[in-house]
C-alpha positions as a printed Julia matrix, in Angstrom:
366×3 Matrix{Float64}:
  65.35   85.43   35.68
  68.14   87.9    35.64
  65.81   90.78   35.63
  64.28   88.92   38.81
  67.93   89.15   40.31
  68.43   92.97   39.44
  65.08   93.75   41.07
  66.86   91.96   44.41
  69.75   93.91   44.19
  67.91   97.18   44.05
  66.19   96.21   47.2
  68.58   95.47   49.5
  70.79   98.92   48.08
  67.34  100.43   48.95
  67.34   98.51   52.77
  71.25   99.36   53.39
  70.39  103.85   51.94
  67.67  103.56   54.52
  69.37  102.55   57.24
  72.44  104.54   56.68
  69.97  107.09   56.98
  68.02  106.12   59.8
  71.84  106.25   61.44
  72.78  109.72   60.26
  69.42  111.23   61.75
  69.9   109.13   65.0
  73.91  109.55   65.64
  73.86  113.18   66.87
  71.17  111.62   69.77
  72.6   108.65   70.23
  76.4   110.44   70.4
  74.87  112.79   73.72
  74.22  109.62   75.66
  76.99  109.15   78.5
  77.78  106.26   78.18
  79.93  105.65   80.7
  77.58  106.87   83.72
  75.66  104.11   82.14
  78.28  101.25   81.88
  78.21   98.9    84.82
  81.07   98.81   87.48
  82.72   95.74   86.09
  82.84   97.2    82.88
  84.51  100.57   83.71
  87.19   98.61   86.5
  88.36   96.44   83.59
  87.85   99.34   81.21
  90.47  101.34   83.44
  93.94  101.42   82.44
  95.76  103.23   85.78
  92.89  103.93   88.37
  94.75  107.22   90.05
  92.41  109.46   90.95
  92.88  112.99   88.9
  94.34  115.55   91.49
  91.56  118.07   93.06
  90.39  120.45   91.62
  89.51  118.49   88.64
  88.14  115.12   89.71
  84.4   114.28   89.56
  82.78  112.71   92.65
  79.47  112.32   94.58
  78.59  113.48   97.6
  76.39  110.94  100.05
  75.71  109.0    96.68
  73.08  111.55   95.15
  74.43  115.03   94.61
  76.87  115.08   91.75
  80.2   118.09   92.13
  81.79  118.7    88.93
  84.97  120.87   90.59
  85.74  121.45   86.87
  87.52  120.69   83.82
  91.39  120.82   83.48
  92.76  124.21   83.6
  93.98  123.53   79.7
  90.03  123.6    79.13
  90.05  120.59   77.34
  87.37  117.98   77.7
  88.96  114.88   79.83
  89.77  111.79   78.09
  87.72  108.54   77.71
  89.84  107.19   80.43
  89.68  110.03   82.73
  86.09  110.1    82.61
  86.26  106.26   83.44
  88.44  106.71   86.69
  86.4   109.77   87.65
  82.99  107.48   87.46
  84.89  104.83   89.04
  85.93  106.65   92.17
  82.41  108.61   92.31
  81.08  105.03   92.88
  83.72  104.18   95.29
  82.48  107.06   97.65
  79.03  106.14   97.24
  79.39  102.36   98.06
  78.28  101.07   94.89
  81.55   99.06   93.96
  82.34   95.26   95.29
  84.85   93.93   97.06
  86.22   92.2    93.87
  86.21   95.42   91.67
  87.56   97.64   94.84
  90.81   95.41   94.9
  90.51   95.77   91.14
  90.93   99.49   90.95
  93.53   99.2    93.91
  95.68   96.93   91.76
  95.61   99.01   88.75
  96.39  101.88   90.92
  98.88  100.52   92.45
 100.82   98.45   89.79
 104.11   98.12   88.32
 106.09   97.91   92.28
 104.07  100.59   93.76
 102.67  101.01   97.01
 100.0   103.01   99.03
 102.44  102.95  101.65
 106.09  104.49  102.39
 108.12  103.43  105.82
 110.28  106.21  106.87
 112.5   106.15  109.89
 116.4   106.59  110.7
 119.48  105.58  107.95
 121.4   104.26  110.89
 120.03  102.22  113.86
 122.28  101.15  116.59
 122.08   96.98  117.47
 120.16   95.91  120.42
 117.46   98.46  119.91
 114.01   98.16  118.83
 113.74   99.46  115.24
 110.94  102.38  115.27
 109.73  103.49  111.84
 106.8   105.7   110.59
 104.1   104.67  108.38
 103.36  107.27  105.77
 100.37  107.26  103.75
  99.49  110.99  101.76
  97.35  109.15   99.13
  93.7   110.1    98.94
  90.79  108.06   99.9
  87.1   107.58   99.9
  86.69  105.24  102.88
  88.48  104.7   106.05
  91.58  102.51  105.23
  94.05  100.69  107.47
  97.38  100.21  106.79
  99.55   96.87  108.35
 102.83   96.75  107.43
 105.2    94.78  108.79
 108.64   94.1   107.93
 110.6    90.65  107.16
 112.66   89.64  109.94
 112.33   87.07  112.91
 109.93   88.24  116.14
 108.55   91.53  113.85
 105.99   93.76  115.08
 103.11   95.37  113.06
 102.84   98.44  112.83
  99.31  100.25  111.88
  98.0   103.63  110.17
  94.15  104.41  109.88
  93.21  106.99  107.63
  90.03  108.59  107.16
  88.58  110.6   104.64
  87.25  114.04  105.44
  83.63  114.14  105.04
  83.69  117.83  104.3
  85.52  116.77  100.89
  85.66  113.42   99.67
  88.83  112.0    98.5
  90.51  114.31  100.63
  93.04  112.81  103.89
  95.28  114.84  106.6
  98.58  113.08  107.16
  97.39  113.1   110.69
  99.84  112.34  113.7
 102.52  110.21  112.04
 104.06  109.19  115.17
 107.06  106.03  115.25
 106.56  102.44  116.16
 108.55   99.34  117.49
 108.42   96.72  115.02
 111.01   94.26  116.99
 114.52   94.11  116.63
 115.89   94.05  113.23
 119.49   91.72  112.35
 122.75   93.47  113.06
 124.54   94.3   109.82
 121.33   94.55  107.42
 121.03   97.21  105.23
 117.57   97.15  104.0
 114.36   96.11  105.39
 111.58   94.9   103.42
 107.88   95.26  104.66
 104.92   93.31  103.98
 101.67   95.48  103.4
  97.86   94.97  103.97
  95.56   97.57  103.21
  91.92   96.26  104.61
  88.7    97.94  103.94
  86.31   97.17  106.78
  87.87   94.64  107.86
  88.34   92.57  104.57
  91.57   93.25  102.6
  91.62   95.01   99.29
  95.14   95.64   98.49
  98.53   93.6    99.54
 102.06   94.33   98.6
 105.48   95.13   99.99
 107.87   98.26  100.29
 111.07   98.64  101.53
 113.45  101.24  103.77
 116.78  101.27  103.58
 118.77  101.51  106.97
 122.15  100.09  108.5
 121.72   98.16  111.32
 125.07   98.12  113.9
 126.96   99.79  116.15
 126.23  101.25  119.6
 123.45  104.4   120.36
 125.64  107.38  120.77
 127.15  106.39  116.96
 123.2   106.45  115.21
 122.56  109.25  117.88
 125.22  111.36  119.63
 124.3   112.98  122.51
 124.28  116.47  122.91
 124.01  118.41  126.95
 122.73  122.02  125.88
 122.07  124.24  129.37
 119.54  126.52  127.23
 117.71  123.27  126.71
 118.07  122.25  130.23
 116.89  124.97  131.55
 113.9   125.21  129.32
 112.81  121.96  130.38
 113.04  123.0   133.96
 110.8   125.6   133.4
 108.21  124.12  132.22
 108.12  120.81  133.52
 104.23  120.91  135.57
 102.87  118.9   137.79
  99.52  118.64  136.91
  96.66  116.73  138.5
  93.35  115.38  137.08
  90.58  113.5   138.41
  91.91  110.12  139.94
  95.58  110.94  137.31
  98.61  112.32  138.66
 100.69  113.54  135.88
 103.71  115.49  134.73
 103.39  117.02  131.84
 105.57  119.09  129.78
 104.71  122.21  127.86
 107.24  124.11  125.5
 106.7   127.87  124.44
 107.62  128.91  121.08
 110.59  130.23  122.04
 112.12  127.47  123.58
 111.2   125.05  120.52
 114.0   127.15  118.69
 116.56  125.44  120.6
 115.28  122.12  119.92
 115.89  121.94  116.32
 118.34  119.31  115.54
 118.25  117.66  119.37
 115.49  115.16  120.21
 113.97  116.17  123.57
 113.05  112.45  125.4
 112.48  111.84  128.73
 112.72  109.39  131.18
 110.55  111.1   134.58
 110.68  109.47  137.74
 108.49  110.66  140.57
 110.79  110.1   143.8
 110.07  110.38  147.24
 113.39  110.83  149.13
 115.17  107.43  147.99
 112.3   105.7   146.76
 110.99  105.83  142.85
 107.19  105.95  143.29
 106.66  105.95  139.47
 108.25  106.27  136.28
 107.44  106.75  132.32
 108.94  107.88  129.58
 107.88  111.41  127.15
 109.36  112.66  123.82
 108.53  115.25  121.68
 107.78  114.06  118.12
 108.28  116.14  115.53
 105.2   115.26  112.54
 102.96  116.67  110.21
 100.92  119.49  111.8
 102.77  119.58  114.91
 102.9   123.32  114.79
  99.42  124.26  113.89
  98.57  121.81  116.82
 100.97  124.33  119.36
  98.63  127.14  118.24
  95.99  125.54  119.54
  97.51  125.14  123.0
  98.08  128.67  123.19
 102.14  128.21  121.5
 102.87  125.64  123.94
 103.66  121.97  122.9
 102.75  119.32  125.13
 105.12  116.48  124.65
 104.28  113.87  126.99
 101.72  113.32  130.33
 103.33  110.67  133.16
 100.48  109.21  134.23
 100.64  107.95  138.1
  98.31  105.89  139.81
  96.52  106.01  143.85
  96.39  109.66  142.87
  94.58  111.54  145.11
  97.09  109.79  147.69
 100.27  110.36  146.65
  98.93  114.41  146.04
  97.98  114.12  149.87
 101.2   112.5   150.77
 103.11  115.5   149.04
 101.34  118.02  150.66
 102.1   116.9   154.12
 105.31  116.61  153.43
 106.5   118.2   150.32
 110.3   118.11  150.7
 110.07  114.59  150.53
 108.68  114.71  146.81
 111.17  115.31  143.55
 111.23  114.94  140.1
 113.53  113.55  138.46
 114.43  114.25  134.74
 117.19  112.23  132.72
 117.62  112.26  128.77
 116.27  108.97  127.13
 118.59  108.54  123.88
 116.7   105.31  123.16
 113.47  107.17  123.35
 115.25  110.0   120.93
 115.51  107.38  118.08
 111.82  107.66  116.92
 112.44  111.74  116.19
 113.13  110.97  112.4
 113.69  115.27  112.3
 116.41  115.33  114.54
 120.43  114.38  114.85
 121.44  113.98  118.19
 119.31  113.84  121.49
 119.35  115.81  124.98
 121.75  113.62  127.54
 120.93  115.84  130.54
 119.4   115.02  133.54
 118.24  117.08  136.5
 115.75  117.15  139.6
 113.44  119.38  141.12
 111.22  119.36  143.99
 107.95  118.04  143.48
 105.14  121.03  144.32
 101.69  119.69  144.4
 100.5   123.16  144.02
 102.15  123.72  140.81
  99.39  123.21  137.64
């Protein structure tokens, strides 16, 4: 009987050598496969530890969900982590589509966790009372898909404002700040300091990401004290010159177009119009124009040639009024006064035009 039980014990230290064995010739195969192009999405998203996307050029991705870019490796030359290569599979199937709605507001949330947000409000540090608050919605963050942005802040009668961004197709995960122009969100309390904004992020229409940020800003006090006025007669006259009446089919407008030159004087002081089209005694229409100061403004003036278009006062009937000013053009002026309210939403700037002026009204000018 013992000898039975010694003949046992050989056989399974036989079983166990063999398959230790088996495992050494098999490892160096079985270490090649990639296993995480082969994990499914749930697995990776609660795999993931922080789901930012690696900065360009070193992120992986997929292009139209079949062609595979490997921009490289980091510039250290080291192979990426375990949880690098994660995010980087995560986001590839992001771009292609492949991801749910569940495991999309996953990897936002893990992305954007400990008080984070996709989102920053920007706008002025002082805001006079009585005045619609206008802020900016900022979002530089890369995306795959086309995202919009709600945010809008905590006080009674708010407004939302909104910010769509798109990726470019030419590059994946890549965005342009775009036009970041301001909006009215409502009136804000006198004597608050700080504003707090609820955000939505939605995907499609369904919502993948929800949070809040926060701007800080002093609410009180009358325009000229958030905004003094300034009356420059370089500006002034700058804005004469260029002030066009222009005409389109069934649109009268005036628009305003500043040459490089004359956006040197402008730094610092808000240009924002209020434009009334007057005929002798009588406004005929009225609108109001500023010149925003954002992100690519200035590549955007080469494009016009070095001239900035800041606003078009669109006018309706036309083809009437334009026949009504050439029978009797000295009839017809412009009239040009400084809008300080309108000023508020140039973040850039300290103080605002106050100037006003008139000029005859020349339907053949273009």
């Amino acid at each position: 009987m013992l000898g039975s039980r010694r003949r046992w014990g050989r056989a399974v230290l036989g079983v166990l050598l063999v398959l230790v064995g088996g495992v050494g010739v098999a490892w160096p195969r079985v270490s090649r496969i990639d296993w995480v192009r082969r994990a499914p999405s749930f697995v990776l998203v609660r795999l993931a530890e922080d789901t930012t996307p690696a900065p360009a050029p070193t992120r992986l991705y997929r292009i139209q969900g079949h062609v595979r870019v490997t921009p490289g490796i980091p510039a250290s030359g080291a192979t990426p982590s375990r949880q690098r290569r994660i995010v980087d599979e995560i986001w590839a199937r992001y771009e292609e589509g492949s991801l749910s709605l569940g495991q999309k507001r996953v990897v936002w949330r893990k992305r954007y966790r400990d008080g984070k947000s996709p989102v920053s409000v920007f706008g002025r540090s002082r805001w006079p009372e009585g005045v619609p608050l206008r802020v900016r919605v900022d979002v530089f963050d890369e995306f795959p898909a086309e995202e919009t942005f709600r945010v809008t802040p905590r006080f009674p009668g708010a407004r939302q404002a909104v910010s769509i961004r798109a990726p470019d197709r030419d590059g994946p995960f890549t965005i342009d700040p775009g036009w970041a122009r301001s909006q009215p969100v409502g009136m804000p309390p006198a004597g608050c300091t700080a504003i707090t904004f609820d955000v939505v992020v939605e995907e499609d229409h369904r919502v993948v990401w929800s949070g809040t940020t926060s701007m800080a800003v002093a609410v009180g006090g009358s325009l000229d004290a958030a905004m003094p006025p300034a009356v420059d007669g370089a500006i002034t006259s700058a804005v004469v010159a260029n002030a066009v009446f222009s005409v389109a089919l069934n649109e009268t407008g005036v628009r305003i177009t500043l040459p490089p030159d004359a956006r040197q004087l402008f730094k610092g002081v808000a240009i924002a119009l209020r434009v009334e089209v007057r005929r002798r005694d009588q406004v005929i229409g009225a609108g109001r124009m500023t010149w925003v100061r954002s992100p690519g403004h200035e590549a955007m003036a080469e494009h016009w040639h070095g001239y900035w278009p800041i606003g078009l006062l669109r006018l309706p009937d036309a083809r009437e009024l334009m026949a009504e000013a050439a029978e009797d053009p000295d009839a017809w002026t412009l009239r040009f006064i400084g809008d300080g309210e309108g000023a508020l939403g140039d973040f850039e700037a300290s103080s605002y035009w106050a100037g006003e002026f008139e000029i005859p009204l020349d339907p053949a000018r273009r």
